[in-house]
mmCIF file as gemmi writes it, N, C-alpha and C atoms, coordinates in Angstrom:
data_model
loop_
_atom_site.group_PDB
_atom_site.id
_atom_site.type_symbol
_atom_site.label_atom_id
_atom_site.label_alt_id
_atom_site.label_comp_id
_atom_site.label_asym_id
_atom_site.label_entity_id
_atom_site.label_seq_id
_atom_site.pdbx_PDB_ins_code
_atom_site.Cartn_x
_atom_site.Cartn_y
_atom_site.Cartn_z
_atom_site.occupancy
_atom_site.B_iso_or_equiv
_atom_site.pdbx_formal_charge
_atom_site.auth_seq_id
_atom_site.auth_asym_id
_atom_site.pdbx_PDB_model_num
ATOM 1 N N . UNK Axp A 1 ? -3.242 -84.672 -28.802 1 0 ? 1 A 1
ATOM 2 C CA . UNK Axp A 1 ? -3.151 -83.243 -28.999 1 0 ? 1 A 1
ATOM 3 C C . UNK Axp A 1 ? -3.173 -82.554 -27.629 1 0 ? 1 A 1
ATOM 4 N N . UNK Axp A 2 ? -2.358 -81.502 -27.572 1 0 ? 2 A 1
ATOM 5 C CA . UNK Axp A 2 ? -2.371 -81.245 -26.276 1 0 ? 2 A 1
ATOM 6 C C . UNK Axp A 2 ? -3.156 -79.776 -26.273 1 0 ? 2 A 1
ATOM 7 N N . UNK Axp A 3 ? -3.506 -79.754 -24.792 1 0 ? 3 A 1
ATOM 8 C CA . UNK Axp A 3 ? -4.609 -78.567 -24.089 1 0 ? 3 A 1
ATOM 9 C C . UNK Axp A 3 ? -6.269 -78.943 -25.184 1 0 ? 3 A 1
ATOM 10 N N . UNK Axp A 4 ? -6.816 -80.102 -25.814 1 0 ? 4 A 1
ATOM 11 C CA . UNK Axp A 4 ? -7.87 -80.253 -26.592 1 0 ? 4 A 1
ATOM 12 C C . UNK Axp A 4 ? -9.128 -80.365 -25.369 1 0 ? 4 A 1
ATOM 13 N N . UNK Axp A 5 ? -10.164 -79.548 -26.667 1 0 ? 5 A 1
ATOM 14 C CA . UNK Axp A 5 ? -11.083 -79.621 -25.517 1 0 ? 5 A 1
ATOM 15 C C . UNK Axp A 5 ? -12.136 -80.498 -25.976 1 0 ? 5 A 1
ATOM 16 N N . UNK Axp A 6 ? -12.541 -81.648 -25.216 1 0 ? 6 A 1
ATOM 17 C CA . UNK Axp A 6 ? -13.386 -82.525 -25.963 1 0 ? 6 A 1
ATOM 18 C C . UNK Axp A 6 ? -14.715 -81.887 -25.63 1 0 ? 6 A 1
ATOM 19 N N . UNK Axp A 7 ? -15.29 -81.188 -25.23 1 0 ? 7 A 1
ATOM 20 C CA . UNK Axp A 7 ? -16.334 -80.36 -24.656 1 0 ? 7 A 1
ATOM 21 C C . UNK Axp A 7 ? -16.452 -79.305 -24.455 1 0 ? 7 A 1
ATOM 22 N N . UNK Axp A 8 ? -17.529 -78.069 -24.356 1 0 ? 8 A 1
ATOM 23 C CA . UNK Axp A 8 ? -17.289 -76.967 -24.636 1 0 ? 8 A 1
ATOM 24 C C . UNK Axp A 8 ? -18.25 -76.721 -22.986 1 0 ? 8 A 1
ATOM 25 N N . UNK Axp A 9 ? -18.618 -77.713 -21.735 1 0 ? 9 A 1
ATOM 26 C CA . UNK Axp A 9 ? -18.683 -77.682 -20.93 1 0 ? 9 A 1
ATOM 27 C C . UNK Axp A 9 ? -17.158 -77.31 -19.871 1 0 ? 9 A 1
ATOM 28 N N . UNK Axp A 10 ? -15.919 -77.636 -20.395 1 0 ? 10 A 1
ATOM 29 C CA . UNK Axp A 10 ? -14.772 -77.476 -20.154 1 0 ? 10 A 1
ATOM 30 C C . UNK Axp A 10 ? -14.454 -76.122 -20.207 1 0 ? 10 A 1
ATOM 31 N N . UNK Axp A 11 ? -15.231 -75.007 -20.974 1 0 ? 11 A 1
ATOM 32 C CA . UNK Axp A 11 ? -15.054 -73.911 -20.905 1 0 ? 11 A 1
ATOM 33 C C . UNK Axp A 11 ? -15.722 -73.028 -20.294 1 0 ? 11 A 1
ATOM 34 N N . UNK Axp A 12 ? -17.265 -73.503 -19.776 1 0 ? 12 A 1
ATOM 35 C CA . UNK Axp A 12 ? -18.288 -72.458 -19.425 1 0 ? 12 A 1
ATOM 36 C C . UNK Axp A 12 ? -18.06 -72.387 -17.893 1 0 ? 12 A 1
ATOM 37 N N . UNK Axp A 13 ? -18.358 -71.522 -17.246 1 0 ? 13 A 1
ATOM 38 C CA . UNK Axp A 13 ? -18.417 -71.507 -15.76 1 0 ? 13 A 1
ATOM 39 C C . UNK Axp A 13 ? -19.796 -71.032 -15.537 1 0 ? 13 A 1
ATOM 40 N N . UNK Axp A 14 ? -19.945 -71.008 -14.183 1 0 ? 14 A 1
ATOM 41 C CA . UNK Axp A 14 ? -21.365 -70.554 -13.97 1 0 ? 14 A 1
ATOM 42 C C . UNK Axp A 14 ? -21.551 -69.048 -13.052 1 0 ? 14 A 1
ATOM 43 N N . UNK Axp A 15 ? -22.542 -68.074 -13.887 1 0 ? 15 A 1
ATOM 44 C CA . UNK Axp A 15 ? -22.665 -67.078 -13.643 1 0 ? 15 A 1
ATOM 45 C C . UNK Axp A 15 ? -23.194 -66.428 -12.686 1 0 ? 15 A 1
ATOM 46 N N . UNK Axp A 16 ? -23.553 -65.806 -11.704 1 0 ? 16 A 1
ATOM 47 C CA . UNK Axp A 16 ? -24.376 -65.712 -10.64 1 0 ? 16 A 1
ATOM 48 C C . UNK Axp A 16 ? -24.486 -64.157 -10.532 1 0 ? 16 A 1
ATOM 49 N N . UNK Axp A 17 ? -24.939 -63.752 -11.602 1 0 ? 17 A 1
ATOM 50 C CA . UNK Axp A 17 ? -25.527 -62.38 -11.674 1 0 ? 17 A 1
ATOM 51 C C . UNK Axp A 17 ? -24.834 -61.689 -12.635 1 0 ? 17 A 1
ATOM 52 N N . UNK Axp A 18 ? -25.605 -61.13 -13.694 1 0 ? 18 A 1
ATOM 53 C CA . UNK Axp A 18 ? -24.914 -60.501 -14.923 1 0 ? 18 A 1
ATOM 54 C C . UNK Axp A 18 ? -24.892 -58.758 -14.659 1 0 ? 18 A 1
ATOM 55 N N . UNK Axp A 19 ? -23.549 -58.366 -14.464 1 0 ? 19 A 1
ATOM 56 C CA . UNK Axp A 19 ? -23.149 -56.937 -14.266 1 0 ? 19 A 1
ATOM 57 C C . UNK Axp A 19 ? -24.093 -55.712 -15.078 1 0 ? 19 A 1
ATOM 58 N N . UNK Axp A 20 ? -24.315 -56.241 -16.233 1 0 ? 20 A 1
ATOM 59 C CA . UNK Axp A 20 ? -25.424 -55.353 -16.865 1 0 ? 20 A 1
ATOM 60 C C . UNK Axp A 20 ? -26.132 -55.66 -18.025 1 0 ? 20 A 1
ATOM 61 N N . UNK Axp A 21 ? -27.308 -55.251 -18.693 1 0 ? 21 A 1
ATOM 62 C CA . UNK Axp A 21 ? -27.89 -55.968 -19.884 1 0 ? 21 A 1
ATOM 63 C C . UNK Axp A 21 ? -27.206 -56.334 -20.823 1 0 ? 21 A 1
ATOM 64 N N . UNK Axp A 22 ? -26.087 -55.428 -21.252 1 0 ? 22 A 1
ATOM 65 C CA . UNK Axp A 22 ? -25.113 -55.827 -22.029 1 0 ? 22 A 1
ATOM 66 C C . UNK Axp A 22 ? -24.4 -56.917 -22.21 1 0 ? 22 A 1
ATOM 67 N N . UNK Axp A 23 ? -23.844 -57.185 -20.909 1 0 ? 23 A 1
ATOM 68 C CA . UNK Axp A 23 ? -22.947 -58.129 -20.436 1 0 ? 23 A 1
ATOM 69 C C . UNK Axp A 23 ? -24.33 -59.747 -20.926 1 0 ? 23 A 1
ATOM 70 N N . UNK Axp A 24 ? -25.331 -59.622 -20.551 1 0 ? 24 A 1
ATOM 71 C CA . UNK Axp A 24 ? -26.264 -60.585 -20.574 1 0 ? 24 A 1
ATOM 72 C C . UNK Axp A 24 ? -26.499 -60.897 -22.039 1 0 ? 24 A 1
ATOM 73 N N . UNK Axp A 25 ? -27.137 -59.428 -22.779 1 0 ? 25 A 1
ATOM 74 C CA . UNK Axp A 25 ? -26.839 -59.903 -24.207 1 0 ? 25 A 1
ATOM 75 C C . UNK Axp A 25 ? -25.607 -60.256 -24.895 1 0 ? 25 A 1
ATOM 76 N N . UNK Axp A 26 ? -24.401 -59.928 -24.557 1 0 ? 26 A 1
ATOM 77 C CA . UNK Axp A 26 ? -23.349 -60.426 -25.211 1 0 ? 26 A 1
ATOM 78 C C . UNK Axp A 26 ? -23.159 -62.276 -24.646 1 0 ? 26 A 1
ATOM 79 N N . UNK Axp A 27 ? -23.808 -62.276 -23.799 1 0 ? 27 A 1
ATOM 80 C CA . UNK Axp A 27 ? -23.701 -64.224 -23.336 1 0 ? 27 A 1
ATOM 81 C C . UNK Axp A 27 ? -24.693 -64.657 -23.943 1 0 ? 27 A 1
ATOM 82 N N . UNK Axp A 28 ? -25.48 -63.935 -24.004 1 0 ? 28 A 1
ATOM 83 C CA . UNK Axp A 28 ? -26.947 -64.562 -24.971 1 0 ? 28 A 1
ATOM 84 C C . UNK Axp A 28 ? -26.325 -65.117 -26.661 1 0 ? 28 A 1
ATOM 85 N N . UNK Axp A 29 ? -25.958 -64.027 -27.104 1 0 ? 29 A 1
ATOM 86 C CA . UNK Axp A 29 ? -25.148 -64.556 -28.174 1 0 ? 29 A 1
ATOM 87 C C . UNK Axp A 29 ? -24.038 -65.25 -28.516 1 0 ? 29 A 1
ATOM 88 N N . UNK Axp A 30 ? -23.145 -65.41 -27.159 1 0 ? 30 A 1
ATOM 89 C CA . UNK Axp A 30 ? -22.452 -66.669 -26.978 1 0 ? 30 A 1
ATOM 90 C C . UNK Axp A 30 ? -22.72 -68.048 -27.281 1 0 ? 30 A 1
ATOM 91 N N . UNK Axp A 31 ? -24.499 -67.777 -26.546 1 0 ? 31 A 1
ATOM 92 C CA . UNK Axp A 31 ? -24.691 -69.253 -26.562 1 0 ? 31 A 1
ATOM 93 C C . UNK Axp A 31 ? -25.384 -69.496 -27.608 1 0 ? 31 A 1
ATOM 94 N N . UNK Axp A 32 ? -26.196 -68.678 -28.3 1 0 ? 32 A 1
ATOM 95 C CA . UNK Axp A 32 ? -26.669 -68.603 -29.716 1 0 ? 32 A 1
ATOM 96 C C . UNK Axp A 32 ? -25.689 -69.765 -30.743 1 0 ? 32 A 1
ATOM 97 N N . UNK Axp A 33 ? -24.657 -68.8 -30.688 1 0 ? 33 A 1
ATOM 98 C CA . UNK Axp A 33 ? -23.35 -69.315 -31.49 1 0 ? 33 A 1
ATOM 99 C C . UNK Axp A 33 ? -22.884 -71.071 -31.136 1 0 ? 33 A 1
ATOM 100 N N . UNK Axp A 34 ? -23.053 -70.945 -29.431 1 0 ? 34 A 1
ATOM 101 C CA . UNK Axp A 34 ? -22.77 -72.088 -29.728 1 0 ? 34 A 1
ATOM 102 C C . UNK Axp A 34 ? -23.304 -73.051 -30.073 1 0 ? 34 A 1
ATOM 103 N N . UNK Axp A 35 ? -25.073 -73.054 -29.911 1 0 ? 35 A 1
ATOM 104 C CA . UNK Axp A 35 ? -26.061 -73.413 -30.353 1 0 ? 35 A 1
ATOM 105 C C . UNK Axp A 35 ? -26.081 -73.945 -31.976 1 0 ? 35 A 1
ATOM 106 N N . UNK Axp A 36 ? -25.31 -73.079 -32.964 1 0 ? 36 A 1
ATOM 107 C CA . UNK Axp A 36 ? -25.541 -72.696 -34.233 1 0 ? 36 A 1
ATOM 108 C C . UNK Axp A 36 ? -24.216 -73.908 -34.931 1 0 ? 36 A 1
ATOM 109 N N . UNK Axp A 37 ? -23.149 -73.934 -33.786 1 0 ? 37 A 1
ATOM 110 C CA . UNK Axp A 37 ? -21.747 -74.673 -34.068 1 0 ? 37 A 1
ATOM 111 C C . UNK Axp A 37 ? -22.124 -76.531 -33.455 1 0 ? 37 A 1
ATOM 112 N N . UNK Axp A 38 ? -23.761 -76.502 -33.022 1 0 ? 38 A 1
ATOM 113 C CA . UNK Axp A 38 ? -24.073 -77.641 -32.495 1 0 ? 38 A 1
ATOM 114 C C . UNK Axp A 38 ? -23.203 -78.358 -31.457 1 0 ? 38 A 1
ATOM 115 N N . UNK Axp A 39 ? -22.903 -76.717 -30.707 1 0 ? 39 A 1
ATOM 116 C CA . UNK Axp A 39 ? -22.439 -77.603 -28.812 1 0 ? 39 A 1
ATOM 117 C C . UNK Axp A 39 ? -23.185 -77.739 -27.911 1 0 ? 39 A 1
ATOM 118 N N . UNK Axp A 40 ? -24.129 -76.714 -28.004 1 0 ? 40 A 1
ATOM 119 C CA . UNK Axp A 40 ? -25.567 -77.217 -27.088 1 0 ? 40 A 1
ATOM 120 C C . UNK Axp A 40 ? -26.806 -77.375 -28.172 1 0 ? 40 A 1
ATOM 121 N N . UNK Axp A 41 ? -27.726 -77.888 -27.421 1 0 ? 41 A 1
ATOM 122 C CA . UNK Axp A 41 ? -29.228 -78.218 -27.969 1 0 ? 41 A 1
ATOM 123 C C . UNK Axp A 41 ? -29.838 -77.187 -26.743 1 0 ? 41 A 1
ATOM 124 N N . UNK Axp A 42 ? -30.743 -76.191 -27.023 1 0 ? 42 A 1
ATOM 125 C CA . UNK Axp A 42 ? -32.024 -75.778 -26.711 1 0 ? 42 A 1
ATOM 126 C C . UNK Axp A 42 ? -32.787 -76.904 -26.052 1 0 ? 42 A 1
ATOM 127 N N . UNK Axp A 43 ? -33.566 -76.858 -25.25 1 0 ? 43 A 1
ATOM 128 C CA . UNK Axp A 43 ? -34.424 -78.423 -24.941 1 0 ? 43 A 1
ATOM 129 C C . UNK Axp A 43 ? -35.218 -77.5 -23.996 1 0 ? 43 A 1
ATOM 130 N N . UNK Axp A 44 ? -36.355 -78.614 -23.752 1 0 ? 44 A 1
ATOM 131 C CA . UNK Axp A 44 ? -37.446 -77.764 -22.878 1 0 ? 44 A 1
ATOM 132 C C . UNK Axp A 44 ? -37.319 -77.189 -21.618 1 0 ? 44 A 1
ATOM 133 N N . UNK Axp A 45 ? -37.76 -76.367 -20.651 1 0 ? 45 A 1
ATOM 134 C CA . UNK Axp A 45 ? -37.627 -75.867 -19.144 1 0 ? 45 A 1
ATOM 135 C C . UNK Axp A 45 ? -38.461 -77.213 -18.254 1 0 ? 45 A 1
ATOM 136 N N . UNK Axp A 46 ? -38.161 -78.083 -17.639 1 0 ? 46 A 1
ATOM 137 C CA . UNK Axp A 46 ? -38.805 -79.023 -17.164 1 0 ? 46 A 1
ATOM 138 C C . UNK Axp A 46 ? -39.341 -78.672 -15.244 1 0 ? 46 A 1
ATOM 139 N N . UNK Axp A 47 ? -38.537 -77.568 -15.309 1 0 ? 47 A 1
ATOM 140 C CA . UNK Axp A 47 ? -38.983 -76.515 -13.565 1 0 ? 47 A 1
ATOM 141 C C . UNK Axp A 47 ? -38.493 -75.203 -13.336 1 0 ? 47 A 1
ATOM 142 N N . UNK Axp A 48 ? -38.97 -74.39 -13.761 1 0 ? 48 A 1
ATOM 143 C CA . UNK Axp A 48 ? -38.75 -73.012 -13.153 1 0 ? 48 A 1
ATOM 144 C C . UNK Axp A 48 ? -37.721 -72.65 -12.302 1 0 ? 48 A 1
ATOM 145 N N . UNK Axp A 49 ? -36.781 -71.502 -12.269 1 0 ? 49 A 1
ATOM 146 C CA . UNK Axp A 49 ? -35.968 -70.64 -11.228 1 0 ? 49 A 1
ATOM 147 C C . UNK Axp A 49 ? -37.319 -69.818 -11.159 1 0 ? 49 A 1
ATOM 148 N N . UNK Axp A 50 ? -38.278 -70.092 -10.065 1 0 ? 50 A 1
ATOM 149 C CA . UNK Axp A 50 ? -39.251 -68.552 -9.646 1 0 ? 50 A 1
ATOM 150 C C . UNK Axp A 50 ? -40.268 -68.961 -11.068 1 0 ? 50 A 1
ATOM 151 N N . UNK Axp A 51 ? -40.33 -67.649 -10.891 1 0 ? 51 A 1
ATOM 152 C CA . UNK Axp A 51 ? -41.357 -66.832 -12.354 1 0 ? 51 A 1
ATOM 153 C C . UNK Axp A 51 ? -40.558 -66.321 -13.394 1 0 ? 51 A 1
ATOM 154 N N . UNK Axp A 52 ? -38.96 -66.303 -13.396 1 0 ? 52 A 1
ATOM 155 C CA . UNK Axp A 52 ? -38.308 -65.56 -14.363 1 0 ? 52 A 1
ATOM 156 C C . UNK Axp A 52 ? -38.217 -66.632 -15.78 1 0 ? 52 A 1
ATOM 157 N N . UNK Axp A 53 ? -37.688 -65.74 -16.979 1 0 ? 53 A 1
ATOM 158 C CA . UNK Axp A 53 ? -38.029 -66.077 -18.066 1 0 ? 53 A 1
ATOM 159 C C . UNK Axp A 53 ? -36.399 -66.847 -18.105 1 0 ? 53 A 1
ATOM 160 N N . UNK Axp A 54 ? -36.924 -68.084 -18.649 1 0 ? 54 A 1
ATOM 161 C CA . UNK Axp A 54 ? -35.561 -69.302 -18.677 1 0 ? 54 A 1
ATOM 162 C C . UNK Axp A 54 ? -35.259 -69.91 -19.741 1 0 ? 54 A 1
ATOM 163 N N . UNK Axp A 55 ? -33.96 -70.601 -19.802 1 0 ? 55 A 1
ATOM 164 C CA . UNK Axp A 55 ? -33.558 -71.323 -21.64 1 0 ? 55 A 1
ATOM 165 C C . UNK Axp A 55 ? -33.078 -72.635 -20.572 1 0 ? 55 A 1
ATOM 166 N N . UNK Axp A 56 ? -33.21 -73.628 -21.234 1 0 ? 56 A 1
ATOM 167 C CA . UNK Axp A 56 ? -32.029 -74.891 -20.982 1 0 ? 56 A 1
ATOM 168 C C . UNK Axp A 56 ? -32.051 -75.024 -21.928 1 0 ? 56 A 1
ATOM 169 N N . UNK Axp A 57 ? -30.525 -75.381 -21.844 1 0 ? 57 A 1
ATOM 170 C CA . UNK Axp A 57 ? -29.481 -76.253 -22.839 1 0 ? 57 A 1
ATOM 171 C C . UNK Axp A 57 ? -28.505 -77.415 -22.841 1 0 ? 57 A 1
ATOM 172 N N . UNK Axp A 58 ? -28.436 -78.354 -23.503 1 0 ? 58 A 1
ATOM 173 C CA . UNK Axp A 58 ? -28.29 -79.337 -22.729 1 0 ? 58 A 1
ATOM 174 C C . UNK Axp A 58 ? -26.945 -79.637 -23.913 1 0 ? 58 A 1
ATOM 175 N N . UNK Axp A 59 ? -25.595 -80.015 -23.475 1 0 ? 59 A 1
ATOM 176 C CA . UNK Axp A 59 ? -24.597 -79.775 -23.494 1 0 ? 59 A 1
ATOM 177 C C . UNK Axp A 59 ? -24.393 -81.301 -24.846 1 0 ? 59 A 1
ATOM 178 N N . UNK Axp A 60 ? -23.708 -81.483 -26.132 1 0 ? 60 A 1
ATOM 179 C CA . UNK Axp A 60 ? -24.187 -82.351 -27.029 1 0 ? 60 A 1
ATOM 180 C C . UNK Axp A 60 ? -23.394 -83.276 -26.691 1 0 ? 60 A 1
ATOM 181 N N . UNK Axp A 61 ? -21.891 -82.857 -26.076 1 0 ? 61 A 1
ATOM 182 C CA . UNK Axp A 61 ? -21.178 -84.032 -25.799 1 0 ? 61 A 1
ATOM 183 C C . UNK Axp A 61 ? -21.073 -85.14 -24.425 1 0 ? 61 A 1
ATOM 184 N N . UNK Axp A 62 ? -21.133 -83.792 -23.8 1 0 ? 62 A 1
ATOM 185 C CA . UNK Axp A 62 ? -21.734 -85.137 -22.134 1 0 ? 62 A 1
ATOM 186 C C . UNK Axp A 62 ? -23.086 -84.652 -21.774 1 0 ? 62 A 1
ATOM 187 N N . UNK Axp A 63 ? -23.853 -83.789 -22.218 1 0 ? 63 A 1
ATOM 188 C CA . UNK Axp A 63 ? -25.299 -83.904 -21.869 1 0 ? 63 A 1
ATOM 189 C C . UNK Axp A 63 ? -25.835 -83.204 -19.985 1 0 ? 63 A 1
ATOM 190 N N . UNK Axp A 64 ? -24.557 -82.576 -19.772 1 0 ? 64 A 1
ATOM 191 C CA . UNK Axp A 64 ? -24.609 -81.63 -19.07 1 0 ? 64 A 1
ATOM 192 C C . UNK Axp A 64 ? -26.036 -80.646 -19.273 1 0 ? 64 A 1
ATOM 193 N N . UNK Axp A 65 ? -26.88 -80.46 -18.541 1 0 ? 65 A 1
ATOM 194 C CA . UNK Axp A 65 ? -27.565 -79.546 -18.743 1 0 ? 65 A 1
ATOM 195 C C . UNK Axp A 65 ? -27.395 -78.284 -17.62 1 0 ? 65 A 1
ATOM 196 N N . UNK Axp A 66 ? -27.298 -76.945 -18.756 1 0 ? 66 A 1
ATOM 197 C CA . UNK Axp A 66 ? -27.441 -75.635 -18.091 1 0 ? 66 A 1
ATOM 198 C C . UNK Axp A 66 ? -28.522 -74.781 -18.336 1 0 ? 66 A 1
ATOM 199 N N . UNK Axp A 67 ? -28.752 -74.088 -17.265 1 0 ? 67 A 1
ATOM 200 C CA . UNK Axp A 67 ? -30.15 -72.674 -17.535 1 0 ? 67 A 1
ATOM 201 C C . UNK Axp A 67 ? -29.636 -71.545 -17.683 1 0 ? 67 A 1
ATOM 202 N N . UNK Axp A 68 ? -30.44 -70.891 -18.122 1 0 ? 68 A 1
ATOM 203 C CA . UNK Axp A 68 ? -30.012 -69.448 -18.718 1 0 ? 68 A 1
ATOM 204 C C . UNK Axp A 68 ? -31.106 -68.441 -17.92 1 0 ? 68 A 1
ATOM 205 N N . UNK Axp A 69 ? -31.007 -67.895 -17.102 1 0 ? 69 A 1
ATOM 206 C CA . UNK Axp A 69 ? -32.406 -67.626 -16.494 1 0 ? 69 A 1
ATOM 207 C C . UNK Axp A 69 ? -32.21 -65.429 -16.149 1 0 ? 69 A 1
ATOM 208 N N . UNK Axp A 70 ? -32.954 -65.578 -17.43 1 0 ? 70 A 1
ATOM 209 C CA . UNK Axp A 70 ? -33.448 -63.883 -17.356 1 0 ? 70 A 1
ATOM 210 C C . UNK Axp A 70 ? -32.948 -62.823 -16.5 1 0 ? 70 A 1
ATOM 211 N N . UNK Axp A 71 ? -32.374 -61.781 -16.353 1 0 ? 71 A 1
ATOM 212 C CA . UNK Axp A 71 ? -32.057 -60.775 -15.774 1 0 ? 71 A 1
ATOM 213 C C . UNK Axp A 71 ? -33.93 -60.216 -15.392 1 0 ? 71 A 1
ATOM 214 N N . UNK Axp A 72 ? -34.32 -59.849 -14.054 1 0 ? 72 A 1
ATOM 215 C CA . UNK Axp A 72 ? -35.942 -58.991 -13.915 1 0 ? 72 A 1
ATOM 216 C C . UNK Axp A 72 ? -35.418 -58.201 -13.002 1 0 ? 72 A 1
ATOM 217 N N . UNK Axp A 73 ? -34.368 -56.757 -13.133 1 0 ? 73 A 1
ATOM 218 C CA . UNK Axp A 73 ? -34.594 -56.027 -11.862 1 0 ? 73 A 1
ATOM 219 C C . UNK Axp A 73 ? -35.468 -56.454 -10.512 1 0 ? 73 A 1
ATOM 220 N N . UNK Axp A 74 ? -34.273 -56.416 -9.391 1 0 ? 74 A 1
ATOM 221 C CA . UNK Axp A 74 ? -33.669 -56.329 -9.07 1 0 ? 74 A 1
ATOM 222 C C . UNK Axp A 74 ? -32.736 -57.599 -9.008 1 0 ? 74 A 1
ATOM 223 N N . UNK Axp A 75 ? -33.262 -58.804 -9.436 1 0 ? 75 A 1
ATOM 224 C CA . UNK Axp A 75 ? -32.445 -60.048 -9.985 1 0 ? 75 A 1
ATOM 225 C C . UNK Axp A 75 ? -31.51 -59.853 -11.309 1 0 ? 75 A 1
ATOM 226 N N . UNK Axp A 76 ? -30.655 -60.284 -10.79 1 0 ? 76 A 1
ATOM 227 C CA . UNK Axp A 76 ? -28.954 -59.858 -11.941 1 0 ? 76 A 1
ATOM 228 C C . UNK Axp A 76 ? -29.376 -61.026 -12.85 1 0 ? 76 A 1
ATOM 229 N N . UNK Axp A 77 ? -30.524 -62.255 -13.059 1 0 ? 77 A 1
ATOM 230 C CA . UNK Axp A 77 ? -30.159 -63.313 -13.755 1 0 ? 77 A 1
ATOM 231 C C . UNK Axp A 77 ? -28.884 -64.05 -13.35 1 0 ? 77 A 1
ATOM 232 N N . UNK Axp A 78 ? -28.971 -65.579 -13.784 1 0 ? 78 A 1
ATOM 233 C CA . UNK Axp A 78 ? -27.514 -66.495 -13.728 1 0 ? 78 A 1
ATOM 234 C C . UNK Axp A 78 ? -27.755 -67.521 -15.059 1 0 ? 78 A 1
ATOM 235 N N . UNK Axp A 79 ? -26.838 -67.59 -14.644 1 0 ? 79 A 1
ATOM 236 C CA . UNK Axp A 79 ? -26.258 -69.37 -15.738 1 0 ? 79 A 1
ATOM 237 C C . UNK Axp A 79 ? -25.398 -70.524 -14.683 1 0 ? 79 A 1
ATOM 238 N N . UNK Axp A 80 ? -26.44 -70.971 -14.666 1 0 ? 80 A 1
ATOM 239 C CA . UNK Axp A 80 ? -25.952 -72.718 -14.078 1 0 ? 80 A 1
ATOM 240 C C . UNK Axp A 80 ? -26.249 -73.523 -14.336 1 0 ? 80 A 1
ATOM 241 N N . UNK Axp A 81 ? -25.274 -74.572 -13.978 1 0 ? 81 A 1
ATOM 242 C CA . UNK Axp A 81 ? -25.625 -76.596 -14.72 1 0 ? 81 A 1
ATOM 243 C C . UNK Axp A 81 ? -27.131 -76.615 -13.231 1 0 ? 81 A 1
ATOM 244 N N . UNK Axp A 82 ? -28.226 -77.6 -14.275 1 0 ? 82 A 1
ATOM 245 C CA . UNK Axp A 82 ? -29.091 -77.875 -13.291 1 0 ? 82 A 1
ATOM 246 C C . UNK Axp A 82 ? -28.782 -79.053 -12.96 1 0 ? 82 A 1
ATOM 247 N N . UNK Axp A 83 ? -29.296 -79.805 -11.496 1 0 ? 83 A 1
ATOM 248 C CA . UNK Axp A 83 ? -28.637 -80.664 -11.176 1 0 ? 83 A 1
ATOM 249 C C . UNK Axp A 83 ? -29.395 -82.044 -11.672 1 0 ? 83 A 1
């Protein structure tokens, strides 16, 4: 099949500061969804970005893991694969 995506890591990029709360809650529910369609798993925070409030998710088909890490004025929040 052509352009198939065997992973939904193939689609995400990584964020490095969310333009506004909005923009943050509308990715929040991105990943909700994808959560809900069983492309990521939720899984525990095993080290902190700082003190800010964080999600990992760990990717179902290659096991990629990404963070989701809180918007706290004057920090925009990001989304990146941890390494």
């Amino acid at each position: 099949m052509i352009n198939k995506i065997d992973c939904i890591c193939q689609t995400l990029y990584e964020i490095k500061g969310f333009s506004s709360l909005n923009e943050f809650q509308r990715f929040k529910e991105y990943i909700k969804n994808s959560v809900d369609e069983g492309e990521l798993i939720l899984i525990p925070v095993t080290n902190r970005y700082a003190d800010f409030s964080e999600e990992w998710y760990k990717c179902k088909s290659c096991e990629q893991v990404w963070r989701l890490v809180y918007p706290d004025f004057p920090f925009k929040g990001l989304w990146t694969k941890v390494s």
